[in-house]
N, C-alpha and C positions, 0 to 999 in steps of 0.2 A: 504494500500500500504506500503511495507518495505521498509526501507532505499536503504538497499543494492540494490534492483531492479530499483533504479532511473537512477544511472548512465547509465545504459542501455537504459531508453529510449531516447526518442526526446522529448528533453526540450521545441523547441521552439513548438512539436506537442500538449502537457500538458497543456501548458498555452494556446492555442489556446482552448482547451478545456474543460478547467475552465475559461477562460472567457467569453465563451458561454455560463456555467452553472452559473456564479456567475451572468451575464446579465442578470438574473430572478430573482435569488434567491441568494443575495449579503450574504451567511453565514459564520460569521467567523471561525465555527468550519473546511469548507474548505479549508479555511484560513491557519488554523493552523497546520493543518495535513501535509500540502505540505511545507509549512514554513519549519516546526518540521524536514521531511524528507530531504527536499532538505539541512538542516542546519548537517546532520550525514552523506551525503554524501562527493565524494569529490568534488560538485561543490556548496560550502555553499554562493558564489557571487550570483548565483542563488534566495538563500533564499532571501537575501535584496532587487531583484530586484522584486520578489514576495512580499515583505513588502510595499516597494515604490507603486505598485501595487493595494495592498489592501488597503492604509491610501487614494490614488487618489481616489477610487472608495466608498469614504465614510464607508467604515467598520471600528471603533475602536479595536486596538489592546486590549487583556486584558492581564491577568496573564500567559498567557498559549501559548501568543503570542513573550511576550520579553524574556524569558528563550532563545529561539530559535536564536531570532535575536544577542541577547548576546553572542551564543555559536557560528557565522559564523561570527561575530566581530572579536572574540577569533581568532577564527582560520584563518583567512586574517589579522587579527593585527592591525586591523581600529579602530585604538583610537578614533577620532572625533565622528562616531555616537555611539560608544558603549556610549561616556561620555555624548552624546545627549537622548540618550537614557536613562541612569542613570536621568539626569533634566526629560525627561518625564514620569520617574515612580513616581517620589516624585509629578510632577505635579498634576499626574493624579489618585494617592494616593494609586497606585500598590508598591510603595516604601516598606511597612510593608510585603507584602505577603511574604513567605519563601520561593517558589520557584523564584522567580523575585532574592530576595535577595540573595541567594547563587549562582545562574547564574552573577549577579555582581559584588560576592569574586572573582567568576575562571576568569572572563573576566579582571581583574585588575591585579588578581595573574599572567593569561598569558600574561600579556602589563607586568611585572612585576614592577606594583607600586605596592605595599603590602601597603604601607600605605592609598592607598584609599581605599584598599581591605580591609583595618583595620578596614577606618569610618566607612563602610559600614555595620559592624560586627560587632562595637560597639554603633551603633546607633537603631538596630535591640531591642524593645521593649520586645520580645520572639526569642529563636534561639531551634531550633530543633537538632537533631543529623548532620543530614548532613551538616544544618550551620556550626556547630562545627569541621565537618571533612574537610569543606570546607577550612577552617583558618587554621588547621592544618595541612593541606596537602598544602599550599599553604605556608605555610615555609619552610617544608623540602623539597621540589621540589625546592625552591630559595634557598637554602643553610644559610638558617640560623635555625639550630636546634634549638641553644638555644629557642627563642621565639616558634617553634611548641613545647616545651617540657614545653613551662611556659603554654600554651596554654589545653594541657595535664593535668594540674596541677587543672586546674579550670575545666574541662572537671569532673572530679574527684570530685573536689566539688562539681558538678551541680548534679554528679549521673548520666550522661550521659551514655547511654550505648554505651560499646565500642563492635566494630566491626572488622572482618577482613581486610577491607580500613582504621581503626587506626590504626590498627596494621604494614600495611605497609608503611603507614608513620614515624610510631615512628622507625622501621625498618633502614627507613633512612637516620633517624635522627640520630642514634647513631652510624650507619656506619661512619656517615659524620664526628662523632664527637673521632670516635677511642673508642669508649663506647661496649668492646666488654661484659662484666658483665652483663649492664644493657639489651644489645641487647641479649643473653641468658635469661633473664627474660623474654623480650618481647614472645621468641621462646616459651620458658616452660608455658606461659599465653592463648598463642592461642591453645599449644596444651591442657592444660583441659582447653578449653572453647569449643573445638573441631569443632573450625576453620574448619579443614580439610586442607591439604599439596597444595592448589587450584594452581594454574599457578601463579599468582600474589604474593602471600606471597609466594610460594618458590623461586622464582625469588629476592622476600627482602633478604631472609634468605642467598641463596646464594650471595648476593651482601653484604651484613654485614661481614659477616666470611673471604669472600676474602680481603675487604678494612683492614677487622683487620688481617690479615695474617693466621687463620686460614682453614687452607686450606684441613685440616681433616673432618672439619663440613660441609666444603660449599661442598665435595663431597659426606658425607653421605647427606645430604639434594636433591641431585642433584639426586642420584641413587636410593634416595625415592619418586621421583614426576612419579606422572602416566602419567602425562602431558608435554613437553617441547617445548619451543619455542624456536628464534633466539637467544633472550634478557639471556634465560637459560643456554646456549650453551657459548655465547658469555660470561657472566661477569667472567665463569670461563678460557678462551683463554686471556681475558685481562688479569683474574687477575695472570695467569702462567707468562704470557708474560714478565708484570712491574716488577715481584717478580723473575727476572731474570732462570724462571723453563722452559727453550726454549722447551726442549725434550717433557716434558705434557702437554705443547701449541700447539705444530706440530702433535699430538697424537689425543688432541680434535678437532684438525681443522678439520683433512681428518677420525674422526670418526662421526664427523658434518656434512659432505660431504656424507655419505656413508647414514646416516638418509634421504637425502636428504632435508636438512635444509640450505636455500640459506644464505651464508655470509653477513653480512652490512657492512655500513661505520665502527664500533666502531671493530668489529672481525676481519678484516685487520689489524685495529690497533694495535690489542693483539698480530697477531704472528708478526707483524711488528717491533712492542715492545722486542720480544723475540728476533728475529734477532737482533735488535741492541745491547740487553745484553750480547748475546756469540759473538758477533762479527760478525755474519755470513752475507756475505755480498752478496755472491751469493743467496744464498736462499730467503735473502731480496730484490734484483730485480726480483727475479720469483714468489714471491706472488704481487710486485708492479705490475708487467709487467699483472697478469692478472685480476686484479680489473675490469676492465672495459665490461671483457666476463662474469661477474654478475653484472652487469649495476651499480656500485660503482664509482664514479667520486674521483680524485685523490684528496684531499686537503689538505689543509697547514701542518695538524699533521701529514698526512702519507708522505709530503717529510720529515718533522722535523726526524721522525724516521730512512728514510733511511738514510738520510743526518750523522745520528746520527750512524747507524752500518759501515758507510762508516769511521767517525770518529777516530770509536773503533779502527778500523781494520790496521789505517794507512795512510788511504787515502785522508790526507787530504785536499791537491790541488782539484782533483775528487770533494771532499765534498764544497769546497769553488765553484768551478765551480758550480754543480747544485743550490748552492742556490741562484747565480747570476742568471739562465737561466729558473729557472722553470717559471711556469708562476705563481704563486701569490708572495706576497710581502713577505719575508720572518719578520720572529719575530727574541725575542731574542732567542727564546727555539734553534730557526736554529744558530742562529750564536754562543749560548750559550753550544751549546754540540760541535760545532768545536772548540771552544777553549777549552774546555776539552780532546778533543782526542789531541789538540798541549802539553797540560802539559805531558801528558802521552808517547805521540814519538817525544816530545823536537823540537819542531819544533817553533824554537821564529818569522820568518819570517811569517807565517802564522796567528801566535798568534798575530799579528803587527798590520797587517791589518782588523783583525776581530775585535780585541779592539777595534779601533776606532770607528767601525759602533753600537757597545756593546754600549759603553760609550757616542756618542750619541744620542741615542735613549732613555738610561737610565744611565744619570750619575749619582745617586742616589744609584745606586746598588751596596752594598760596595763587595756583591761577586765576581765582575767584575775585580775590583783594586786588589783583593786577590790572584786570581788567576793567573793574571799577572804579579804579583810581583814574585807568586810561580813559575812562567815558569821561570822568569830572575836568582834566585835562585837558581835552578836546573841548569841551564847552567852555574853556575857560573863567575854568572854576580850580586854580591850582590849589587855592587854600583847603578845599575839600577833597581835593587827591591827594596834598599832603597826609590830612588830617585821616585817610583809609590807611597811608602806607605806615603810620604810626600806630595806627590799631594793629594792621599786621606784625607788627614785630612786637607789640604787646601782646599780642596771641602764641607767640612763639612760633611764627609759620616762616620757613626757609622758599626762596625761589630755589628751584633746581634746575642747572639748564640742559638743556636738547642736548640731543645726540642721534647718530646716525647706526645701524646694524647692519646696513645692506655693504658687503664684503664680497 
């Protein structure tokens, strides 16, 4: 039986009829197969009720049993048995197995405690490749490179063979990290190793080249895949959008459309993004306005961005209005790009009241004091930009300055 064919049946019809069959002949390979499946579908609550099930009915779980349970853990986010489960592998002395044990990296990596995902990996007696890849994909997916790349480093010692899923990690790791050099090695590596351009590594590749701004790779890369998805389509619509390229944002969107390749939450964003770099504010309520006729729910980043082209443009009464009215709680990024649109159309009333809610939320953030010191400046009101930058150093708040990653 295949995964995918599950969801279509009748659950409660299956178990009625394995537990007819299991009523004679209690085997756990049964067991496990429906586990297994029910666990890649999208009803993996399922799988657990099927484990509770089978432990009632006197079958012991083995090795081939907790991978499953582990992965519908992962994916409901049920910390308590996954970490009960963890205690009954060591009890039960499935603890050692490799399969048991790299289903217990991804299940910590996806609760993301890395650090038990660590024990787990370094208490492992032998680790196999996919251990290996498990730990290292399970840093660059948390955003911390550095450690998937120290991880790398010992992979290398071991002689580990690397694979096109290291590849796409280390991918992301150097994206993460502005490593656009090293991220051209990785590219030049897979191809004599002849990888092949698969869905997934060119999905890296273009997601590397965009984050480093180059954006001649990530479209020869993109116009070299035989294959393309949402995630392909989209990192290049983001990555126009942020890099303020509005016009070859709006370009891939309605050439995306024409693929018929349905938009996500993250591709709203990109031309969202774009809208609010050239200011366009119309066009930014008529990608808002139809999210929801591709079943996309509006949230917090896509007001932040209209909030944010409304800003640009001038409008920023309008812009304080919606952030009062929508329905989620707004952050700083909302209240942080309207008081950038006030420095820019000198609007200190606006800037007034938005400080406030800025500065308590985060009064720590000496960019907040800066900026408002710079709007009182600009109106030439130096006595009251003095009199911010002296609160700032009464508060004990440091400027930090810039810096660049891209290497």
């Amino acid at each position: 039986m295949r995964a995918s064919s599950i969801p279509r049946l009748n659950i409660a019809a299956i178990f009625t009829i394995f537990s007819n069959y299991s009523h004679y002949v209690p085997n756990p390979n049964s067991y496990n197969i429906l586990i297994s499946n029910l666990s890649k579908s999208n009803q993996p609550h399922q799988s657990l009720n099927l484990f509770r099930t089978m432990l009632s009915s006197g079958v012991s779980a083995d090795a081939f049993t907790l991978p499953a349970v582990l992965r519908s853990c992962a994916a409901l986010r049920i910390s308590g048995l996954g970490s009960a489960i963890h205690c009954f592998s060591v009890k039960s002395g499935l603890y050692s197995n490799l399969f048991v044990a790299s289903a217990l990296v991804f299940f910590y990596v996806r609760l993301g405690r890395l650090l038990s995902a660590r024990y787990v990996f370094d208490e492992m007696p032998e680790r196999d490749a996919v251990l290996w890849t498990a730990m290292l994909s399970g840093y660059a997916q948390s955003g911390e490179p550095e450690s998937a790349l120290g991880v790398l480093r010992e992979m290398v010692s071991e002689r580990i063979e690397l694979d096109g899923v290291v590849m796409v990690s280390l991918l992301l790791s150097c994206g993460q990290l502005g490593w656009l050099r090293h991220g051209k090695s990785v590219h030049g590596f897979s191809v004599r190793r002849c990888f092949g351009l698969v869905l997934s590594l060119g999905n890296a590749l273009i997601d590397l080249y965009v984050k480093c701004g180059d954006f001649s790779y990530a479209e020869k890369v993109f116009d070299g895949m035989s294959e393309r998805d949402v995630i392909s389509w989209t990192a290049l619509i983001l990555g126009h959008g942020l890099n303020g390229r509005a016009d070859d944002a709006f370009k891939m969107f309605d050439e995306m459309r024409k693929e018929r390749i349905e938009p996500n939450s993250v591709t709203f964003l990109g031309v969202l993004s774009a809208c609010a770099h050239a200011g366009m504010v119309e066009k930014a309520w008529g990608y808002f306005s139809v999210m929801n006729e591709f079943g996309v729910a509006c949230e917090l980043k896509h007001y932040a961005c209209l909030i944010d082209a409304l800003a640009r443009a001038g409008q920023l009464e309008e812009a304080e209005r919606l952030a009062e009215e929508m329905p989620v709680e707004p952050d700083r990024a909302v209240f942080g790009a309207i008081l950038a649109g006030c420095r820019v159309h000198s609007n200190a009333e606006v800037a007034q009241r938005v400080s406030k809610k800025l500065l308590k939320m985060h009064p720590d953030k000496s960019g907040y004091y800066m900026s408002i010191a710079n709007i009182y400046a600009d109106l030439g009101r130096p006595n009251d930009a003095e009199k911010m930058r002296d609160f700032m150093l009464e508060m004990n708040v440091d400027k930090f300055p810039g810096l660049s990653s891209i290497v």
